[in-house]
Backbone bond lengths (Angstrom), bond angles and torsions (degrees), N, CA, C in turn:
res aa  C-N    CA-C-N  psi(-1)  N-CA   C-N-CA  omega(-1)  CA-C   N-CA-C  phi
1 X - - - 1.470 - - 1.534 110.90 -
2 X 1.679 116.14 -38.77 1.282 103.82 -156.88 1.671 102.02 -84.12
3 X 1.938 106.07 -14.80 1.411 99.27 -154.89 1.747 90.03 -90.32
4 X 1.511 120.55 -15.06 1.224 104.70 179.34 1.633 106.75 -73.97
5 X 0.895 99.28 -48.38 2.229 97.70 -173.29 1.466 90.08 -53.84
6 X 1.703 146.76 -61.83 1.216 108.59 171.25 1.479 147.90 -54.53
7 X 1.157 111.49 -6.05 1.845 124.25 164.40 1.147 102.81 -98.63
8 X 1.256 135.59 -0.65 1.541 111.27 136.58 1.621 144.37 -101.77
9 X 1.779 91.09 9.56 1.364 100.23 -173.87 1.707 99.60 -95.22
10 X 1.615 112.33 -15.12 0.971 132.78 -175.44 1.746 111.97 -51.88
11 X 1.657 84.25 -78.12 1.462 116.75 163.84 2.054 105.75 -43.00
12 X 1.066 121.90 -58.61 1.134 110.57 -160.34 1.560 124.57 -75.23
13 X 2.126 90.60 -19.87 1.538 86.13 177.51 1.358 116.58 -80.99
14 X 1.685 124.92 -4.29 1.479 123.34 -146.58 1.281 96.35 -94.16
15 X 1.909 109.80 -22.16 1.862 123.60 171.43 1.340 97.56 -74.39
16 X 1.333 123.25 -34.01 1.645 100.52 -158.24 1.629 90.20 -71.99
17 X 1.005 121.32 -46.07 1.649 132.63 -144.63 1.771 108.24 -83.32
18 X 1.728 101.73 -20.62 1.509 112.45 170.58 1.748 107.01 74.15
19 X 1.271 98.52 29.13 2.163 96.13 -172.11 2.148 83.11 -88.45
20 X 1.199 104.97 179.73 1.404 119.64 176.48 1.521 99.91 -68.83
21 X 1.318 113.86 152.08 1.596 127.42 -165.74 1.918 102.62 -49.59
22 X 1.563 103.08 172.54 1.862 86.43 175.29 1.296 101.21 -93.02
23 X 1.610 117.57 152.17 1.237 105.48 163.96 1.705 125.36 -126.64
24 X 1.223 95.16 167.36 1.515 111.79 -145.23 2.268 96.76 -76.68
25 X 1.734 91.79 119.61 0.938 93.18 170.37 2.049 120.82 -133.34
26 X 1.232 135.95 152.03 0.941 138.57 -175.33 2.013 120.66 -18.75
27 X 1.138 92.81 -42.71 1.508 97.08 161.67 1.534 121.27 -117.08
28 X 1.319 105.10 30.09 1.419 80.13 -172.52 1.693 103.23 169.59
29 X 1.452 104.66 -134.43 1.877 131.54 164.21 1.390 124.52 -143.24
30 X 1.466 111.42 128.63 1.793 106.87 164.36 1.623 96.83 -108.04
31 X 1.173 89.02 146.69 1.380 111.18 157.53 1.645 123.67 -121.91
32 X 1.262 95.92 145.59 1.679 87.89 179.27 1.584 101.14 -96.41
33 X 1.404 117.79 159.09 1.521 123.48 -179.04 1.680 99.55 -153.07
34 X 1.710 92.13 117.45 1.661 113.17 -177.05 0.820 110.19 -84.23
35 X 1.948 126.01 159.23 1.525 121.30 166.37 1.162 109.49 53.50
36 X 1.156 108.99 32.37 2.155 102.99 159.39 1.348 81.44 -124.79
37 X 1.878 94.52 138.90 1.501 115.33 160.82 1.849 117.81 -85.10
38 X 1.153 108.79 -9.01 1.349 111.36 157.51 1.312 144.26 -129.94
39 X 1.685 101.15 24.09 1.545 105.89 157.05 1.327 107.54 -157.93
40 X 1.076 116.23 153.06 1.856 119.62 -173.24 1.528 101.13 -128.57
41 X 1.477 139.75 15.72 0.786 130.26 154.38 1.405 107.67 165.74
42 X 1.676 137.20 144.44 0.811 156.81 173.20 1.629 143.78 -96.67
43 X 1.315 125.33 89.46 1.471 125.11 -167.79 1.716 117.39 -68.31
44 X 1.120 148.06 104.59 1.281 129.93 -178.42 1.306 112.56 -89.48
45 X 1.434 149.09 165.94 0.804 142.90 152.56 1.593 130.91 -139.86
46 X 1.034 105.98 88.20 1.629 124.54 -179.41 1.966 114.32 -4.47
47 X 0.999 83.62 -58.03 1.576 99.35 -174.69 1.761 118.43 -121.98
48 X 0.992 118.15 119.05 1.376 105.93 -177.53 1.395 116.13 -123.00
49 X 1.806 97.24 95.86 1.671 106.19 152.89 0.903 86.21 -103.43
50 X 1.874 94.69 168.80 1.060 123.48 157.02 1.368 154.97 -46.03
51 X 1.156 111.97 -34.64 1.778 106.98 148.24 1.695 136.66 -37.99
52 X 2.063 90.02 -50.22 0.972 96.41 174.01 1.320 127.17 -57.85
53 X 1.819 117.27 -56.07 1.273 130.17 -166.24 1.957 104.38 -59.54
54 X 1.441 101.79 -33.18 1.352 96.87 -165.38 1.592 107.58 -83.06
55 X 1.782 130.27 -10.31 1.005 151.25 148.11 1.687 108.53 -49.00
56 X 1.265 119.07 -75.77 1.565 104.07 165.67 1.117 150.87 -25.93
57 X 1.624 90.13 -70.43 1.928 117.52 157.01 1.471 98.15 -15.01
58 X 1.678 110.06 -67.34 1.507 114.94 -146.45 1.437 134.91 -84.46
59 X 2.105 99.39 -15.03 1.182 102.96 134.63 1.478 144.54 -68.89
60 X 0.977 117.87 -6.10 1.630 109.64 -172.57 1.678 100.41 -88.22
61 X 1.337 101.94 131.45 1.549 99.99 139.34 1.694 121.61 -141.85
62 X 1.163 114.55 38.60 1.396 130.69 -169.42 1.630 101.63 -111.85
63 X 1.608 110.55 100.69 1.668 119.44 177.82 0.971 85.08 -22.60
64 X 1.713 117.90 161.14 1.702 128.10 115.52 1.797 90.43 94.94
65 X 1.065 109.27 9.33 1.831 111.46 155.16 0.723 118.98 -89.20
66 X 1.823 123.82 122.22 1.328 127.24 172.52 1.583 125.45 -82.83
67 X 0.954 117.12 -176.19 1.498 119.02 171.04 1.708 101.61 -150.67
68 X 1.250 121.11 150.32 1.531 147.26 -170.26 0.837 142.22 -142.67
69 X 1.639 126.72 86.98 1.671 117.67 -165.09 1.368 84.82 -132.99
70 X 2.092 90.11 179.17 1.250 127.45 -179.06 1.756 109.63 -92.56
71 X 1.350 117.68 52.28 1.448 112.10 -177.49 1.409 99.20 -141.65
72 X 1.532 105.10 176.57 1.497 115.15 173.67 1.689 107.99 -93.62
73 X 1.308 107.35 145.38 1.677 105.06 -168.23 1.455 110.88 -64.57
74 X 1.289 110.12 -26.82 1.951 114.85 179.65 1.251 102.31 -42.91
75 X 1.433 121.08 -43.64 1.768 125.77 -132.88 1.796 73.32 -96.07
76 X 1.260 155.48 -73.25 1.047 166.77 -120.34 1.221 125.67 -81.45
77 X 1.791 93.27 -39.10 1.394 114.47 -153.11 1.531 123.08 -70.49
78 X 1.846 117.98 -20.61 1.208 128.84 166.39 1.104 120.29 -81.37
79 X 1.347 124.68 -2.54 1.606 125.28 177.68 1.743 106.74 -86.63
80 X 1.453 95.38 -23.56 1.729 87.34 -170.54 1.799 103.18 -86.38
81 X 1.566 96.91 154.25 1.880 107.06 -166.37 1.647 86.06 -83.14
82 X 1.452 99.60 177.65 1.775 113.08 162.69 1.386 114.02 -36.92
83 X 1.644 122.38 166.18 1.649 134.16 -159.92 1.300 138.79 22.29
84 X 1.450 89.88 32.18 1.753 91.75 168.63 1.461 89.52 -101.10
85 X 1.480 104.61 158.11 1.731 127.26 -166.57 1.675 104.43 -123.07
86 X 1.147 136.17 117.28 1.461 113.32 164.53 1.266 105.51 -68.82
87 X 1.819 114.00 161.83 1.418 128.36 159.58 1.813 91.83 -129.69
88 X 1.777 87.43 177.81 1.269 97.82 -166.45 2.035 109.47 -67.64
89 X 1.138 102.18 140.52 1.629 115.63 164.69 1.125 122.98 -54.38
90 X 1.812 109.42 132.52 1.206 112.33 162.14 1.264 136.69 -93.69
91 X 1.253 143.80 -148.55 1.223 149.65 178.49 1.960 111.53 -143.37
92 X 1.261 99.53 103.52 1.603 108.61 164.34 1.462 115.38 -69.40
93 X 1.223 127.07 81.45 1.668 120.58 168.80 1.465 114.11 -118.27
94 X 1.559 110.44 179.39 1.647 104.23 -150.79 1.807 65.43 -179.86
95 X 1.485 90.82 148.17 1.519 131.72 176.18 1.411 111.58 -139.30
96 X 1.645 114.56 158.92 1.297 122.78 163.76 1.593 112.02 -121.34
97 X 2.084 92.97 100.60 1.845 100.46 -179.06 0.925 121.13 -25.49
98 X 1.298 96.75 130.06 1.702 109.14 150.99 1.615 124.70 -128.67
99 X 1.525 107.87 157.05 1.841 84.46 -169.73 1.832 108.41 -100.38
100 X 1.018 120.08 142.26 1.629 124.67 -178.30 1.625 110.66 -110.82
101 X 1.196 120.80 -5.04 1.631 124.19 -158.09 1.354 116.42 13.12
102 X 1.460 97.68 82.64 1.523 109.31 171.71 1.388 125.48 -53.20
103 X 1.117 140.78 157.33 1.039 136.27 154.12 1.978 109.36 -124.22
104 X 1.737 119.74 150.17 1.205 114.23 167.09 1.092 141.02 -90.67
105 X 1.506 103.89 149.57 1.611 114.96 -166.98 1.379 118.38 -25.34
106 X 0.872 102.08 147.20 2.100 98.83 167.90 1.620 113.00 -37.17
107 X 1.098 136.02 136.98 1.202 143.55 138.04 1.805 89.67 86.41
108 X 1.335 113.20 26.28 1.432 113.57 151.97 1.524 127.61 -139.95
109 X 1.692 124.11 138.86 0.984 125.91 159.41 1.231 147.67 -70.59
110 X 1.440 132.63 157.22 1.815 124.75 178.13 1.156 104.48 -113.81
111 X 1.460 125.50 140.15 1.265 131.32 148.17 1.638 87.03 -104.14
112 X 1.546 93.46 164.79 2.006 123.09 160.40 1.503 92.44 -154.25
113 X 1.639 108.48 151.14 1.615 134.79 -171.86 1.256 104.91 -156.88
114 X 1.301 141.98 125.70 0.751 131.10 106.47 1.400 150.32 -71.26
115 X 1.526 115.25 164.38 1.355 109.35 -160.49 1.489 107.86 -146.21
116 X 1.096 141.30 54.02 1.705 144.67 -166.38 1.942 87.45 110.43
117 X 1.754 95.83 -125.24 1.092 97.00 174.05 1.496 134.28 -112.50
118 X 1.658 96.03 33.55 1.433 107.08 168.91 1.203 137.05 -123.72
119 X 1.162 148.42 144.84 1.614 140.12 -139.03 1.319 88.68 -127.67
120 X 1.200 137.85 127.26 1.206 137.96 122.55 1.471 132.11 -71.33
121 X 1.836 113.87 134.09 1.650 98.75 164.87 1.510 101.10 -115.68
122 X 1.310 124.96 -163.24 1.163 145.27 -155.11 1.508 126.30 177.13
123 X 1.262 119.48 116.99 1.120 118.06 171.42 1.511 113.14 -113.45
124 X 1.500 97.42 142.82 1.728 95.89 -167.39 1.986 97.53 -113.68
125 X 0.938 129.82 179.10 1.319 160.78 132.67 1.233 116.89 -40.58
126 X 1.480 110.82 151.73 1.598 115.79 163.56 1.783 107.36 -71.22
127 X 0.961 133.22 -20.03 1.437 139.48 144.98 1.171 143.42 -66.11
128 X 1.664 108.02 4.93 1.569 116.47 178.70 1.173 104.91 76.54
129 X 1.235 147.16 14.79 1.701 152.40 173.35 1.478 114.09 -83.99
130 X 1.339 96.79 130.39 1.702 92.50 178.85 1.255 125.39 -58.31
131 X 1.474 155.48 114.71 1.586 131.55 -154.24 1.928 91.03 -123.70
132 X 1.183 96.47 -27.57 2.043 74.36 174.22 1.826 84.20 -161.35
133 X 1.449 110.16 176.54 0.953 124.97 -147.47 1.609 110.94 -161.33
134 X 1.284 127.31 128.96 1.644 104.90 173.21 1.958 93.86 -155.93
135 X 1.256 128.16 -167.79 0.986 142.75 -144.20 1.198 140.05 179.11
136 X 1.571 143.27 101.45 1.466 138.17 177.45 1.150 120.04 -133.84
137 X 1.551 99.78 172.19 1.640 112.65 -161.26 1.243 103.84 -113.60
138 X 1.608 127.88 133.64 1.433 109.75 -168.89 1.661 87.69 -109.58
139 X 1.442 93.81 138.46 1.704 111.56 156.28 1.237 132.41 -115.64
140 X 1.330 117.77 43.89 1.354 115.07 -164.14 1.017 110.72 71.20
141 X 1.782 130.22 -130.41 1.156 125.08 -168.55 1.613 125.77 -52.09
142 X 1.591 117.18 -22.34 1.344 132.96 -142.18 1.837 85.90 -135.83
143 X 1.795 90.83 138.26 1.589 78.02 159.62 1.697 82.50 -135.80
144 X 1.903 113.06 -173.91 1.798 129.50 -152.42 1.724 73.58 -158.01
145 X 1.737 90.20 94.26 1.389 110.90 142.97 1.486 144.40 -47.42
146 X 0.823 134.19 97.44 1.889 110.40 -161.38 1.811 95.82 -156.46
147 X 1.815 97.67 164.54 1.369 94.03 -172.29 1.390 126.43 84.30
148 X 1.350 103.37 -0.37 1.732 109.04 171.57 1.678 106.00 -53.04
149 X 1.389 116.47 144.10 1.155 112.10 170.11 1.729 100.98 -166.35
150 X 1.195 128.44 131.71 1.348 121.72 162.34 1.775 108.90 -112.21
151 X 1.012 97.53 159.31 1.727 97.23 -169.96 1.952 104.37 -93.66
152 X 1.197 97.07 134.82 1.874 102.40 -159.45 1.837 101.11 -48.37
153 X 1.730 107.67 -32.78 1.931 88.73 -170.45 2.023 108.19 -78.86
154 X 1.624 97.62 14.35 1.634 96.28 178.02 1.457 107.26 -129.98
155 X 1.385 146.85 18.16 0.819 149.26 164.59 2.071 122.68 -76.32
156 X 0.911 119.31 170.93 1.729 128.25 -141.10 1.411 113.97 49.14
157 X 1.321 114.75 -13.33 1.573 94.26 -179.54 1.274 121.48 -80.73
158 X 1.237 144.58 21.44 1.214 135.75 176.01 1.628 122.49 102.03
159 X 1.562 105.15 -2.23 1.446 98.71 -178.18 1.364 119.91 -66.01
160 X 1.149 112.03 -45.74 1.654 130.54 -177.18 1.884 93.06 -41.39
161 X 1.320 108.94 -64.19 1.347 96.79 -165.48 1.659 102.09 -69.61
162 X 1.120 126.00 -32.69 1.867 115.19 -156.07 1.543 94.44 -71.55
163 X 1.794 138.52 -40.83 1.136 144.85 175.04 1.711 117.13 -46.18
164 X 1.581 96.91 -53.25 1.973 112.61 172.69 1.433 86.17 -39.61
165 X 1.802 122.05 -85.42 1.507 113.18 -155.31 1.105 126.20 -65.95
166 X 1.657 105.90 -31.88 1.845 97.21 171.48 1.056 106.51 -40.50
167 X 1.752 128.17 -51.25 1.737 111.92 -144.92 1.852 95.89 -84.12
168 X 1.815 125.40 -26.22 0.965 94.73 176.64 1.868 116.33 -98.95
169 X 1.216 119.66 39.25 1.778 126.56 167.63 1.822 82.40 -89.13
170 X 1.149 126.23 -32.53 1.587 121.62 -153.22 1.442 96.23 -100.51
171 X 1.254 123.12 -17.16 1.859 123.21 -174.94 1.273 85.94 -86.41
172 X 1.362 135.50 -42.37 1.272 116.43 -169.49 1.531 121.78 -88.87
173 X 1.124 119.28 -33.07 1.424 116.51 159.89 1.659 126.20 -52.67
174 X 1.602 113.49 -13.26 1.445 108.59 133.78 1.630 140.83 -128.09
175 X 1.522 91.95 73.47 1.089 115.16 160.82 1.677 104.20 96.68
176 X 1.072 118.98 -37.19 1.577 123.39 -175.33 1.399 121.03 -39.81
177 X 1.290 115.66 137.98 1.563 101.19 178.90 1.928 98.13 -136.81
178 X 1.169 108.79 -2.68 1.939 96.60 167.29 1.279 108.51 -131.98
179 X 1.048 112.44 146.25 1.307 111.30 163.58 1.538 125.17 -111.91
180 X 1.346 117.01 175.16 1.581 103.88 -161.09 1.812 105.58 -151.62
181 X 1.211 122.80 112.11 1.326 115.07 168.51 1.535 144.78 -142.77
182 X 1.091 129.00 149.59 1.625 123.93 173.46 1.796 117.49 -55.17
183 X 1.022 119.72 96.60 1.675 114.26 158.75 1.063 143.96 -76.98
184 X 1.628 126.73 131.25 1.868 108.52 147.19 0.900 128.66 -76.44
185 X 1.208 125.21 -174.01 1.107 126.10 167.69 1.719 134.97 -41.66
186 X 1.958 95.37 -49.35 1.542 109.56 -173.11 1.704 95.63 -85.39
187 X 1.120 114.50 -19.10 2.095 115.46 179.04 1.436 112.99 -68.53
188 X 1.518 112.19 -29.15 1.597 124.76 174.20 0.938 120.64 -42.67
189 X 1.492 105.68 -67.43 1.558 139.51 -166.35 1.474 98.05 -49.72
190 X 1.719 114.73 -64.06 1.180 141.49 169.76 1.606 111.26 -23.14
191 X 1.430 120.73 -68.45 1.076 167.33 -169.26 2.032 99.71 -49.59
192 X 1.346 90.33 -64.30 1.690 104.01 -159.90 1.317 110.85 -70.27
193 X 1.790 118.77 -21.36 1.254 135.24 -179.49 1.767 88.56 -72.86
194 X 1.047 148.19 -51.69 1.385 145.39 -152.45 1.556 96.48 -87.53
195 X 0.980 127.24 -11.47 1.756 133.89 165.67 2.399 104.86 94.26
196 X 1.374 93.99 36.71 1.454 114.91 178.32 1.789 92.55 -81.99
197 X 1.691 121.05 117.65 1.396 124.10 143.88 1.572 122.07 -63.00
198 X 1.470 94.61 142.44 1.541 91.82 168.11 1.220 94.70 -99.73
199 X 1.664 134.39 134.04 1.419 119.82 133.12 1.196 150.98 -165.53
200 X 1.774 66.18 84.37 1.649 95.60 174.95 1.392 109.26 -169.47
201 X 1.355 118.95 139.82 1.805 115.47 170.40 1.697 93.04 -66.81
202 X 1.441 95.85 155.94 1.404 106.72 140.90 1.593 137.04 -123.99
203 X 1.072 118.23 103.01 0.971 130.44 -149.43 1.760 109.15 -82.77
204 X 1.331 114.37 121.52 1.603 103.04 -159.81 1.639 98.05 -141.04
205 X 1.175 101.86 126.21 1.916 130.73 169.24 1.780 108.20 -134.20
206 X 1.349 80.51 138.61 1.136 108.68 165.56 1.913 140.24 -114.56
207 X 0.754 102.63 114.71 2.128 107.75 173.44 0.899 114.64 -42.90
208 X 1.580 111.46 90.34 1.844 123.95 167.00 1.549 99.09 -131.86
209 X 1.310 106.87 78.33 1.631 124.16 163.40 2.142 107.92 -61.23
């Protein structure tokens, strides 16, 4: 269960984000990721034993490569060689849509777009200002939420959550019935109120030899 919802969060972020498809490696997926000043490419790995992780590790030698699993960093952390760095943990969670027909907060508007197979929404201001923002990848049955963001002078009011259901009232009106996403810490919290499981850490280092 946990290693499939990560091969599709895999798959869904590499559409949301538009990098070249993931590709298929012995443990796992790399992806390449352009125009970031702090990562040039990303390893995921579905499942993390040890063979695998220590198989990864041992390809990289390109700074600023990440690596991404479904484990806790304790369990992990002796398999990896010199210059890997932890960063902060994510959260693997996944829901099964449901529709709420949101409507927005007082004194804010919605856009939704799609664009291939990704939807953007948007909430604006009584000034036409962007005030939060979120994003998914449709996979057919499954879509990979990502890109949540509300802007700090519009946050407690409710955007974070009215954006979550807009995009899934709209995942499900084509056809979607789970959804699937990467968390922080403060997106969790966010997250768990809308009835999103976590389950799985994600445990994330990066190659700074």
């Amino acid at each position: 269960m946990i290693a499939d919802i990560a091969r599709t969060w895999v798959a869904g972020w590499a559409v949301s984000r538009r990098t070249p498809p993931p590709v298929k490696k012995p443990w796992g997926f790399y992806i390449e990721v352009a125009d970031n000043p702090d990562e040039v490419g990303r390893h995921v790995l579905p499942e993390a034993e040890e063979s695998l992780v220590r198989s990864a590790a041992a390809s990289v030698s390109v700074p600023r490569t990440w690596m991404k699993m479904p484990a806790e960093p304790e369990e992990i952390e002796s398999w990896l060689p010199q210059g890997w760095a932890w960063e902060e943990n994510g959260h693997l969670m996944a829901v099964d849509l449901m529709a709420t027909d949101p409507v927005a907060p007082e004194g804010y508007t919605a856009t939704v777009e799609t664009i291939g197979a990704v939807t953007y929404a948007r909430v604006l201001d009584a000034a036409g200002e962007q005030a939060a923002q979120g994003q998914m990848a449709s996979l057919g049955e499954a879509v990979v939420v990502d890109r949540m963001v509300t802007e700090e002078a519009h946050r407690r009011r409710g955007l974070g959550n009215f954006v979550m259901r807009t995009l899934a009232d709209h995942a499900l009106e084509t056809g979607a019935v789970l959804g699937v996403l990467g968390a922080t810490d403060a997106g969790r919290a966010l997250y768990e109120t809308l009835g999103w499981k976590k389950h799985a850490t994600l445990a994330e280092c990066v190659y700074r030899p």
